[in-house]
C-alpha positions in Angstrom: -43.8 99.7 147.4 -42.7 97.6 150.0 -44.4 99.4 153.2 -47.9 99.7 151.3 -48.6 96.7 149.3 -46.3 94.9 151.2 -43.8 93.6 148.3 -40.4 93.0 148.1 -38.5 94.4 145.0 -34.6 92.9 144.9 -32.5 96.2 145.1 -29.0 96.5 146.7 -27.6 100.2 148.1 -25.0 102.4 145.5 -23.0 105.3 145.9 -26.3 107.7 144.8 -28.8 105.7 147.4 -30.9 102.8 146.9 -31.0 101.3 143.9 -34.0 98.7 142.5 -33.6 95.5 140.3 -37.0 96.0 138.5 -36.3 94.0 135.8 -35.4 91.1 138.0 -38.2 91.8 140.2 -40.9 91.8 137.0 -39.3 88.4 135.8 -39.7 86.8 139.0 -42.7 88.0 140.9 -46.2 86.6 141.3 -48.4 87.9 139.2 -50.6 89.7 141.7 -47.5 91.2 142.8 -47.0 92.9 139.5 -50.5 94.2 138.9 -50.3 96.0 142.7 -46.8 97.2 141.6 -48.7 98.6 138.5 -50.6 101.1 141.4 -47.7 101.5 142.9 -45.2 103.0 140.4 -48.3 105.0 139.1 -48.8 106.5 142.9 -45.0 108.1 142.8 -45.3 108.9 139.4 -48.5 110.6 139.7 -46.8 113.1 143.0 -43.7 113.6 141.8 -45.2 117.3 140.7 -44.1 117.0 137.5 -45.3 118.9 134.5 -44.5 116.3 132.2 -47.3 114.1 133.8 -45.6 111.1 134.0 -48.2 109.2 135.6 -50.4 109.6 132.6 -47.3 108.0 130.6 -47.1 105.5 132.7 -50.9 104.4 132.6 -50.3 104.9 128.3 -47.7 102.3 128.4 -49.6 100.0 130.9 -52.6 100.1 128.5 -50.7 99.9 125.1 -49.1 96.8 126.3 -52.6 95.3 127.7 -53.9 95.8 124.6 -51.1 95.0 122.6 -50.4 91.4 124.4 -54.5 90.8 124.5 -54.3 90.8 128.0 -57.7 90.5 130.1 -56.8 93.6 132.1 -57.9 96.9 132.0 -56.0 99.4 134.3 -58.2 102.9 135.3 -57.3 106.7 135.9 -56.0 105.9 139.7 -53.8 103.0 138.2 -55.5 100.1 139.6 -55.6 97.5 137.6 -59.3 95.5 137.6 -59.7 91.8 135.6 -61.8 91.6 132.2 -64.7 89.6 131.3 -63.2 89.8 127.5 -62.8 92.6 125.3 -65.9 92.5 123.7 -67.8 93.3 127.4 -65.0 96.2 128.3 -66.0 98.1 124.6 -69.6 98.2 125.5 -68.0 99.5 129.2 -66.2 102.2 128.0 -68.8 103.2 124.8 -71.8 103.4 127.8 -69.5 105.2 130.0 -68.4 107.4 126.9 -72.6 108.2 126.1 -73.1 109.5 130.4 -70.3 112.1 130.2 -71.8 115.5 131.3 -73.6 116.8 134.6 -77.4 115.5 133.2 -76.1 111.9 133.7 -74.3 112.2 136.2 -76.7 109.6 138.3 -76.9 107.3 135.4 -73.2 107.0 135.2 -72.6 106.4 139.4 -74.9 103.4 139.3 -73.5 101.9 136.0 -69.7 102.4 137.4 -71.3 100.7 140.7 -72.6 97.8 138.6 -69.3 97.4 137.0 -66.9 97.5 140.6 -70.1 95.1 141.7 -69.0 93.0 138.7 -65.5 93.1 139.5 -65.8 92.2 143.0 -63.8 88.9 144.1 -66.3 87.0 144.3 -68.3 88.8 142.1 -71.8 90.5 143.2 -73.6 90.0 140.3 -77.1 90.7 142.2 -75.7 94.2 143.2 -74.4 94.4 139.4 -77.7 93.7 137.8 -79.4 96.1 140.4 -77.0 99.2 139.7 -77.1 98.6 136.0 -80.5 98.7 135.9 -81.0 101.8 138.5 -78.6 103.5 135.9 -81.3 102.5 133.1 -84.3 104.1 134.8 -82.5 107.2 135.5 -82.5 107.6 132.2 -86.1 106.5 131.1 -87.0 109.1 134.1 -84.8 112.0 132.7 -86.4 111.0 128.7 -90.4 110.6 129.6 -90.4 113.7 132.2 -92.9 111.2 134.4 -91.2 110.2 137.1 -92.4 106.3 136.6 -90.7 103.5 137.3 -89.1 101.4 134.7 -91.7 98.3 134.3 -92.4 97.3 131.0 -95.6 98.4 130.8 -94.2 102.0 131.5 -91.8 101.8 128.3 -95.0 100.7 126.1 -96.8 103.3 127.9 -94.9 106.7 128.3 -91.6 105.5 126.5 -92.8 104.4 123.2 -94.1 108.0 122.0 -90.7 109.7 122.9 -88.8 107.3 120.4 -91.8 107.3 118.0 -91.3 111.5 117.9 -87.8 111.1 117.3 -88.0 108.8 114.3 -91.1 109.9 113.0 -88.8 111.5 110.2 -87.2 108.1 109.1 -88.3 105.4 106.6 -90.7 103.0 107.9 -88.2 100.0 108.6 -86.0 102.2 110.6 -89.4 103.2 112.8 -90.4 99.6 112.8 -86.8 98.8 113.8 -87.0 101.2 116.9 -90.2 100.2 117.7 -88.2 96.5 117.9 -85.8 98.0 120.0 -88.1 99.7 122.5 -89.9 96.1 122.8 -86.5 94.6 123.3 -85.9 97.4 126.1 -88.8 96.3 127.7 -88.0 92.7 127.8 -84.5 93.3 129.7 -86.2 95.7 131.9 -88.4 93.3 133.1 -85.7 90.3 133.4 -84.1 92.8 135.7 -87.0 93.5 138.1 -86.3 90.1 140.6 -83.4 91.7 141.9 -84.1 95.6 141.8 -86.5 94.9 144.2 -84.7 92.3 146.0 -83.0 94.6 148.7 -82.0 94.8 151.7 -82.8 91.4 153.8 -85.2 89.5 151.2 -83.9 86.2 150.0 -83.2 85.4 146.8 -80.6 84.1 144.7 -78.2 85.8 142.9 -77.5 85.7 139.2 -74.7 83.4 137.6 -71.7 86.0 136.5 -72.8 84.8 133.0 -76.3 85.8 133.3 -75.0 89.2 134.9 -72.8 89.6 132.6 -75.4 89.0 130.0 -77.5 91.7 131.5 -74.6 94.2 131.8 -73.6 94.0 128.2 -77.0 94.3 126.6 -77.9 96.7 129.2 -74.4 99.0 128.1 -76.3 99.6 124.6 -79.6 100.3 126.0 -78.3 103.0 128.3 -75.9 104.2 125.2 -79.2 104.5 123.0 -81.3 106.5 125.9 -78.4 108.8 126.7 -78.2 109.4 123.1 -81.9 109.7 122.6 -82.1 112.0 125.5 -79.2 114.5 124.2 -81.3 114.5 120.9 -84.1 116.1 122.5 -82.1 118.8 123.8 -80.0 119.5 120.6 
């Protein structure tokens, strides 16, 4: 741990080699030092070679006790270990990433994980987190109206609007009036997103506060859950 994160662990030299004073060393070290050595333990664990996987253990434990101690932390499949917004923003995370697992979303889901590391940054880029999470959204309104149209609000009233009216033309009239709610509502955040999808490269503008961004990301997590899930309904 010492040669690649550069930390220090207490440890004196026994009869069967060196010998670490972890618990001493997780009592008394910095913070930042313990989330790297978090990484760290993971990355011998994880090439030991073992069949017992005890990497995966490891990341178990690291997640029980996260959760357990209401910790804002959240620590991902290579073991690092990335800050929360709160608990309530990581469950719309993981249920969005949970609706883009398979090969058809396979775009949608590489822009939303951008717009979360974006989020995560230090400082955070909320302009690039807003952009991705909203590239991730017209993927999907691409893949669901067949056209190939940007996502403007006019195109969701437009070429949207009869895809969710066919799948919940089957319903009660206050769930149809309710979707129909819902598409409106789509269209709103799709247009308070359009400032900064098209403000790339060199153009000026300001960037988002992280509470607008995060705003945007957490709403925007459901709208990309209902798409995905609207789009797997029309190939069932």
């Amino acid at each position: 741990m010492a040669s690649a994160f550069g930390i220090d662990v207490p440890h004196y030299d026994g009869p069967g080699g060196r010998v670490y004073r972890l618990e001493q060393y997780f009592l008394d070290a910095h913070a930042h030092d313990v989330l790297d050595s978090i990484t760290a333990v993971f990355q011998i664990l994880a090439g030991s070679g073992s069949r017992a996987n005890p990497g995966e253990r490891w990341l178990e434990a690291i997640r029980e006790i996260f959760a357990d101690e209401h910790m804002a932390y959240r620590v991902d499949d290579l073991g690092v270990v990335h800050v929360l917004v709160d608990q309530a923003f990581d469950a719309a995370r993981v249920s969005a990433i949970g609706a883009l697992a398979g090969e058809a979303f396979k775009a949608a889901r590489a822009h939303f994980d951008e717009a979360i590391a974006a989020l995560e940054d230090d400082p955070p880029d909320t302009r690039a987190a807003v952009r991705n999470c909203f590239d991730a959204a017209e993927n999907l309104f691409k893949l669901l109206t067949g056209t190939g149209q940007d996502l403007t609000q006019a195109n969701v009233t437009a070429t949207l609007k009869p895809v969710v009216d066919r799948l919940h033309s089957n319903l009660d009239a206050a769930t149809q009036s309710h979707a129909a709610r819902m598409l409106s509502s789509f269209a709103d955040w799709a247009n308070a997103g359009h400032p900064y999808r098209h403000a790339q490269g060199g153009t000026e503008i300001q960037a988002p506060t992280q509470s607008l961004a995060v705003l945007h990301l957490n709403t925007g997590a459901g709208f990309i859950r209902w798409l995905a899930q609207m789009l797997t309904m029309l190939h069932l």
